[in-house]
Backbone as JSON, one array per atom type, in Angstrom:
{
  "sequence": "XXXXXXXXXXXXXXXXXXXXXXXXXXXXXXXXXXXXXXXXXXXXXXXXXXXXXXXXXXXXXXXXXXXXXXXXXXXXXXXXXXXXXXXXXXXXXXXXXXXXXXXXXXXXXXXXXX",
  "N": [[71.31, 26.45, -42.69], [71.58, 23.11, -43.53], [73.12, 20.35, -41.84], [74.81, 18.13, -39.23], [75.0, 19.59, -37.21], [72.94, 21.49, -37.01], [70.82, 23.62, -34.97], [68.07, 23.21, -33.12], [66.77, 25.33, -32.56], [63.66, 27.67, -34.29], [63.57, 26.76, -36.6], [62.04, 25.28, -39.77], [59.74, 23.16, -40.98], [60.37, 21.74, -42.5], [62.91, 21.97, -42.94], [63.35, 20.42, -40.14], [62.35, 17.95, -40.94], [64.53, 17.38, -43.64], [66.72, 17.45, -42.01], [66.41, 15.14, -40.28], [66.04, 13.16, -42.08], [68.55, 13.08, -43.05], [70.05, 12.73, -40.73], [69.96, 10.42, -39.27], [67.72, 8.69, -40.63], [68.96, 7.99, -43.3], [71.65, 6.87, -41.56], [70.69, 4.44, -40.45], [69.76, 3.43, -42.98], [72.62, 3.37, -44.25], [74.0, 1.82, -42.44], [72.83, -0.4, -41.57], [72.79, -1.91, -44.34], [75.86, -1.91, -44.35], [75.77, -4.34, -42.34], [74.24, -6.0, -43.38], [71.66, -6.58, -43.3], [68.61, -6.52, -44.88], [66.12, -6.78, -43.78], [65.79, -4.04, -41.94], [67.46, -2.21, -43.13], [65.47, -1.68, -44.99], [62.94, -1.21, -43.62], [63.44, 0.75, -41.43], [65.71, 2.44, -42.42], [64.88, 3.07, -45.38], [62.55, 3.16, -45.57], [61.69, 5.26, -43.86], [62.98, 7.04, -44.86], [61.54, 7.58, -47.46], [59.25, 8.24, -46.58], [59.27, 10.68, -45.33], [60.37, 11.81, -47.44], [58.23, 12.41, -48.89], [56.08, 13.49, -47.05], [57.56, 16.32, -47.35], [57.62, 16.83, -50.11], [55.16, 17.22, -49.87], [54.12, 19.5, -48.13], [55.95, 21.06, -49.63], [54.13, 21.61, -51.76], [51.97, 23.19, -50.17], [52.82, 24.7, -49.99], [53.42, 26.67, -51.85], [50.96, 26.18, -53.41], [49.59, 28.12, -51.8], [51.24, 30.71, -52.27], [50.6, 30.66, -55.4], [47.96, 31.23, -54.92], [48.18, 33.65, -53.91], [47.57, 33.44, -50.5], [46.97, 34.76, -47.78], [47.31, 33.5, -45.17], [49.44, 30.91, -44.06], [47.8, 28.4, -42.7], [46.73, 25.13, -41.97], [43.96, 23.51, -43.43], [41.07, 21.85, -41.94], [40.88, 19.39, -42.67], [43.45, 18.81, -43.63], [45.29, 18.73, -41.65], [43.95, 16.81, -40.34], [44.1, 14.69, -41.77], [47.2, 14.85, -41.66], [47.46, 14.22, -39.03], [46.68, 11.28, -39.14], [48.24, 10.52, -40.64], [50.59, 10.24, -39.12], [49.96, 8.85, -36.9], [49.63, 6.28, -38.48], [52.2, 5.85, -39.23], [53.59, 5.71, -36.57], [54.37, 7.61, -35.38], [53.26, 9.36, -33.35], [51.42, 8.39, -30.42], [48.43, 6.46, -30.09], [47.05, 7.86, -27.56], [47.73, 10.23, -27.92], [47.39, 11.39, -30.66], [44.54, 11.23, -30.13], [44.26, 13.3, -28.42], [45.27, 15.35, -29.46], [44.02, 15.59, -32.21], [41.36, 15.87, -31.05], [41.96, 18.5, -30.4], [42.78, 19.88, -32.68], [39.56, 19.82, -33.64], [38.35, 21.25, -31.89], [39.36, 23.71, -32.23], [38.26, 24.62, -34.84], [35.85, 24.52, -34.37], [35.6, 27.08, -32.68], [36.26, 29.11, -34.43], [34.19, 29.21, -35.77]],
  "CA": [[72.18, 25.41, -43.18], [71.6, 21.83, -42.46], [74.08, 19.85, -41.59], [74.8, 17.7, -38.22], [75.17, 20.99, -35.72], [71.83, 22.13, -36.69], [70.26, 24.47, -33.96], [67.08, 23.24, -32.96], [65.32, 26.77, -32.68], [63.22, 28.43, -35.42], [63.65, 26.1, -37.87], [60.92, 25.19, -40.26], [59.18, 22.31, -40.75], [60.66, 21.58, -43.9], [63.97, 22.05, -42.47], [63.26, 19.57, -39.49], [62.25, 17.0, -41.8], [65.55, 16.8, -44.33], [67.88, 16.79, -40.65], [65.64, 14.25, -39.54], [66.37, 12.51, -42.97], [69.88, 13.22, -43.28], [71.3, 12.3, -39.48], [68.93, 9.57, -38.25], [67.02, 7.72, -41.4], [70.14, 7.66, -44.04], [72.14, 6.25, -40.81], [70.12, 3.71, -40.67], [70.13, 2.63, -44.09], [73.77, 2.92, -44.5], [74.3, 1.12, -41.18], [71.9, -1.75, -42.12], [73.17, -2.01, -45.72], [76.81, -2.44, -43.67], [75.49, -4.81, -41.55], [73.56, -7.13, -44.2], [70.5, -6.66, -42.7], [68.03, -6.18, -45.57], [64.78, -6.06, -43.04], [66.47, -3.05, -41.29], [67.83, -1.27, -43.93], [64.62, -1.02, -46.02], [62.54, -0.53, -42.78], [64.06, 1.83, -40.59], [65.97, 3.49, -43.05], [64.74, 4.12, -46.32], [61.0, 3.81, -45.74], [61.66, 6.22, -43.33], [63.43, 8.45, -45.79], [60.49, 7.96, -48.34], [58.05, 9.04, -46.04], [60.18, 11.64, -44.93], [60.37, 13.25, -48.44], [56.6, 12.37, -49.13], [55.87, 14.91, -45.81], [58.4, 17.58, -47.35], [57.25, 17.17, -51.4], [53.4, 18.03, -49.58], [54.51, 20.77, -47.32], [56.29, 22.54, -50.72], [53.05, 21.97, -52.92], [51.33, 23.2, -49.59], [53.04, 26.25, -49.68], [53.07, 26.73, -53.59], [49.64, 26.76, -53.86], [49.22, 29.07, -51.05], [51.33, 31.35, -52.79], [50.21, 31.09, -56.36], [46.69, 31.53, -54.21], [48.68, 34.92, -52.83], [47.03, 33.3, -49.89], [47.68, 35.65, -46.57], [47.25, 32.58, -44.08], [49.56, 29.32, -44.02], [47.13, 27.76, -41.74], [45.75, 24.38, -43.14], [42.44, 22.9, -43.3], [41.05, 21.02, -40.72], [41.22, 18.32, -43.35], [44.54, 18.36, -44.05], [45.19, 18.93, -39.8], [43.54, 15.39, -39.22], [45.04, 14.15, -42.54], [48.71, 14.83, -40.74], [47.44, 13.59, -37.56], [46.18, 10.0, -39.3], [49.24, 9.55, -41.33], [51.25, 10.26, -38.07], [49.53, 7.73, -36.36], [49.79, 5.28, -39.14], [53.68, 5.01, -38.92], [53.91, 5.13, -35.48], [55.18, 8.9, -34.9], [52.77, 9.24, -32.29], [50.49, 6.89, -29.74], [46.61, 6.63, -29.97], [45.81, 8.62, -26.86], [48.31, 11.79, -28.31], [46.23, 11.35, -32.04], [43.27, 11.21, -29.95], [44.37, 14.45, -27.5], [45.63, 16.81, -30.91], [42.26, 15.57, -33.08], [40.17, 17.22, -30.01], [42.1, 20.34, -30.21], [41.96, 20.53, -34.07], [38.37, 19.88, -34.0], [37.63, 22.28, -30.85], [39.64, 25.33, -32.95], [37.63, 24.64, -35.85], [34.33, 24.67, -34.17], [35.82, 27.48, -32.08], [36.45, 29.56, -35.39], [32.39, 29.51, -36.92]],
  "C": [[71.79, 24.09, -42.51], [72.58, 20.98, -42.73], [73.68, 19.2, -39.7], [75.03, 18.67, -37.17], [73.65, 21.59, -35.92], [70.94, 22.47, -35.37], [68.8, 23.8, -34.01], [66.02, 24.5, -32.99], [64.87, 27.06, -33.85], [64.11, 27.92, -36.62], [61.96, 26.1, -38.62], [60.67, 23.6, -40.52], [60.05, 21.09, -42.01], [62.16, 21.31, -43.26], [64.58, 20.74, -41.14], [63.16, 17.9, -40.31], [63.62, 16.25, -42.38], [66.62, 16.71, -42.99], [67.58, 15.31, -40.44], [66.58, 12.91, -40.74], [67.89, 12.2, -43.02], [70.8, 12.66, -41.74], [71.14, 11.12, -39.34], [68.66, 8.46, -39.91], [68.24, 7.02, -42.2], [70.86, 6.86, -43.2], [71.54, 5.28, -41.3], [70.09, 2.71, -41.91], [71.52, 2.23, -44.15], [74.31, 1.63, -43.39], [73.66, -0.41, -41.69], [72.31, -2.3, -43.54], [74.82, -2.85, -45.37], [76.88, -3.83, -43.19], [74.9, -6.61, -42.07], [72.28, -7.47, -43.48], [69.31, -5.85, -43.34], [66.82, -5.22, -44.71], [64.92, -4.43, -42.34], [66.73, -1.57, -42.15], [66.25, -0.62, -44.63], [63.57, -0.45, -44.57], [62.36, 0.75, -41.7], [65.01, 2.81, -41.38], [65.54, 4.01, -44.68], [63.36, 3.67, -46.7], [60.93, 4.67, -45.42], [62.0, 7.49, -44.28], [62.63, 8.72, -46.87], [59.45, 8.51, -48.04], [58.52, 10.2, -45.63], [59.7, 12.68, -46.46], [59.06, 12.74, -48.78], [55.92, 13.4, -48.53], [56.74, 16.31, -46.69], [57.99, 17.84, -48.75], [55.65, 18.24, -50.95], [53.75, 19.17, -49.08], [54.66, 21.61, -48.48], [54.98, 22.7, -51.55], [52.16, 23.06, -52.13], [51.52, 24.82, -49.91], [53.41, 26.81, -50.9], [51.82, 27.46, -53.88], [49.42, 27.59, -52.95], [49.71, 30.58, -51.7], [51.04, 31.8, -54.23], [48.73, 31.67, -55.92], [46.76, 33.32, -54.08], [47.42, 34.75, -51.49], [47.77, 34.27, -48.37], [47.91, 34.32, -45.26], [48.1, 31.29, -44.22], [48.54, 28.44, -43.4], [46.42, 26.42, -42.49], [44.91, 24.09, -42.85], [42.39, 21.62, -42.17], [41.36, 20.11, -41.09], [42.18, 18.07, -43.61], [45.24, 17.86, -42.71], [45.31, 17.64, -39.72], [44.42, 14.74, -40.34], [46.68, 13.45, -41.98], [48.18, 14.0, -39.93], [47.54, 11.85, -37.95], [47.56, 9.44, -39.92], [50.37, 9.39, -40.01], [51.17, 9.34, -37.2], [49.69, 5.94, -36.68], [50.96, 4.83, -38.93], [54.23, 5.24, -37.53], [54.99, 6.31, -34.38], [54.6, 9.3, -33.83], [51.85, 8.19, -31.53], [49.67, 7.52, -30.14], [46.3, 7.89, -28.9], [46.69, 10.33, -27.52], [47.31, 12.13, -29.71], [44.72, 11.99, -31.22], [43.11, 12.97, -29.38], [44.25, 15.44, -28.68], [44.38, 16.78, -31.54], [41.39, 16.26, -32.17], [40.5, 18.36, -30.09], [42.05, 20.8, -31.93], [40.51, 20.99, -33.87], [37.79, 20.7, -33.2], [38.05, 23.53, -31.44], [38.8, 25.52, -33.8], [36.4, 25.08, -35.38], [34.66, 25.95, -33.37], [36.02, 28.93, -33.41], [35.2, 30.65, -36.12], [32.3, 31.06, -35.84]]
}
């Protein structure tokens, strides 16, 4: 169930996402919308909530095609891996040297794999 008590444990990714959306980004908008503070509202809350469901539309296609695949592995491609990592970087979800730290350990599993 999500809702504002949501349990942090063994959730899914998918699940983290619409909280994320629903406590935090929506705030934001509504708050800023309150407030008359256009820059705010569209910034902090409902870019956030478009990128938000942009991350959660990919995730379901992700896991769609895995199953029309009847793929046995979620695991994604390295390409999709750094993909995440770059768009993560882009809005500011993580710093440079964390991008830089995770991209070495993608790219060391991968080569770690052959």
């Amino acid at each position: 169930m999500i809702d504002s008590q949501l349990l942090y444990e063994d959730t899914s990714h998918i699940e983290r996402l619409l909280f994320k959306m629903k406590k935090y980004d929506y705030a934001r908008t509504i708050k800023g919308a309150y407030h008359q503070n256009p820059a705010y509202t569209h910034w902090y809350g409902n870019a956030e909530l478009k990128m938000d469901l942009i991350d959660i539309k990919a995730e379901a296609g992700r896991l769609k095609k895995g199953r029309a695949q009847g793929a046995v592995s979620n695991k994604p491609t390295v390409e999709e891996e750094l993909k995440t990592l770059e768009k993560k970087l882009a809005r500011g979800a993580i710093s440079d040297m964390e991008y830089q730290a995770e991209k070495k350990k993608v790219l060391d599993d991968f080569i770690n794999r052959k």
